[in-house]
TIFI-522402 format. One record per residue (C-alpha): residue in one letter; z, y, x. Coordinates in steps of 0.2 Angstrom, whole numbers, plus 5000, padded with zeros to 4 digits. Layout:
N
res=A, zz=Z, yy=Y, xx=X
...
# end
This chain:
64
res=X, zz=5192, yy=5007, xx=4810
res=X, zz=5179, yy=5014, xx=4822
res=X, zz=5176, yy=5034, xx=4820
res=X, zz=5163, yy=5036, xx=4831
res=X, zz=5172, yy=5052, xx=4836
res=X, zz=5170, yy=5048, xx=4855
res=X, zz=5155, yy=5044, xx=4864
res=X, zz=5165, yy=5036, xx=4881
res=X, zz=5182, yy=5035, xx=4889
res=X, zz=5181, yy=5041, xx=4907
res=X, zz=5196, yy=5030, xx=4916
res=X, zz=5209, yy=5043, xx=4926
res=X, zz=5216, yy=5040, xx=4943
res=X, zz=5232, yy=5029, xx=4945
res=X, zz=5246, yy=5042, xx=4940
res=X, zz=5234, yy=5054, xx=4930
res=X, zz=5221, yy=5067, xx=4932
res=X, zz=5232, yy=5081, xx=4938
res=X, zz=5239, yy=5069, xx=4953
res=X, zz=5220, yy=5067, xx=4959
res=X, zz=5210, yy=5082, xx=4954
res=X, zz=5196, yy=5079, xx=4965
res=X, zz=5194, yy=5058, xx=4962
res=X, zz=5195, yy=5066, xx=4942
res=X, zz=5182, yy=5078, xx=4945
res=X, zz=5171, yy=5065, xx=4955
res=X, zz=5172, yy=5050, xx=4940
res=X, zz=5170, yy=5067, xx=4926
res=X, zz=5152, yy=5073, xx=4935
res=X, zz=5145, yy=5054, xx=4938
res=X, zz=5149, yy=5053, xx=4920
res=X, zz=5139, yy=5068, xx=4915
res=X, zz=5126, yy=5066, xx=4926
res=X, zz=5122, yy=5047, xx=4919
res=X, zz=5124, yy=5053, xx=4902
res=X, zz=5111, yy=5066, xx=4905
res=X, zz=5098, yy=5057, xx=4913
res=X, zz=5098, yy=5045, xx=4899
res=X, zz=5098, yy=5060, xx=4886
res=X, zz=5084, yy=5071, xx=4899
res=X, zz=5073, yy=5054, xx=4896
res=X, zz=5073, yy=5054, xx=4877
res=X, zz=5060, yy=5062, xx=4866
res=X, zz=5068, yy=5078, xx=4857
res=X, zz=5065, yy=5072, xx=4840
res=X, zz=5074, yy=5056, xx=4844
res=X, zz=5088, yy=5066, xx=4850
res=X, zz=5089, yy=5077, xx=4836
res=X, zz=5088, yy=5065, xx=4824
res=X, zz=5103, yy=5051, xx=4831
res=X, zz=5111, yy=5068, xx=4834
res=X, zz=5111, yy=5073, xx=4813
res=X, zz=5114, yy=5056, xx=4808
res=X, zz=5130, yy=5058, xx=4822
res=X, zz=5137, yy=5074, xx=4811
res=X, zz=5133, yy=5068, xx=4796
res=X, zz=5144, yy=5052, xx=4798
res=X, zz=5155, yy=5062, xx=4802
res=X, zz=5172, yy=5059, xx=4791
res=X, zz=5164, yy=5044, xx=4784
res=X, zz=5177, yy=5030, xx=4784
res=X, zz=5171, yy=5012, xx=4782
res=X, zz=5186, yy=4998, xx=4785
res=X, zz=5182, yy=4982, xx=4791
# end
């Protein structure tokens, strides 16, 4: 079952993060920056809104 816990998984450089700190930091602010314009663009309601129904599902386990 699906938890809805994590919003996206950012992929880490072969070997992990702490071999390539930099390419790491790099794919970490693209992220950020692509999550932010999308969020910069939405109406505050909206946001405040899918951002309660987030919480609130919180802890909520459906199966199937």
């Amino acid at each position: 079952a699906k938890l809805k816990l994590v919003d996206d998984v950012i992929p880490e450089p072969l070997g992990g993060a702490h071999r390539d700190p930099h390419v790491m930091a790099d794919s970490l602010k693209h992220s950020l920056a692509q999550t932010l314009a999308v969020l910069q663009n939405m109406p505050i309601e909206t946001l405040l809104v899918q951002r309660r129904k987030r919480l609130a599902g919180y802890g909520v386990f459906k199966e199937g």
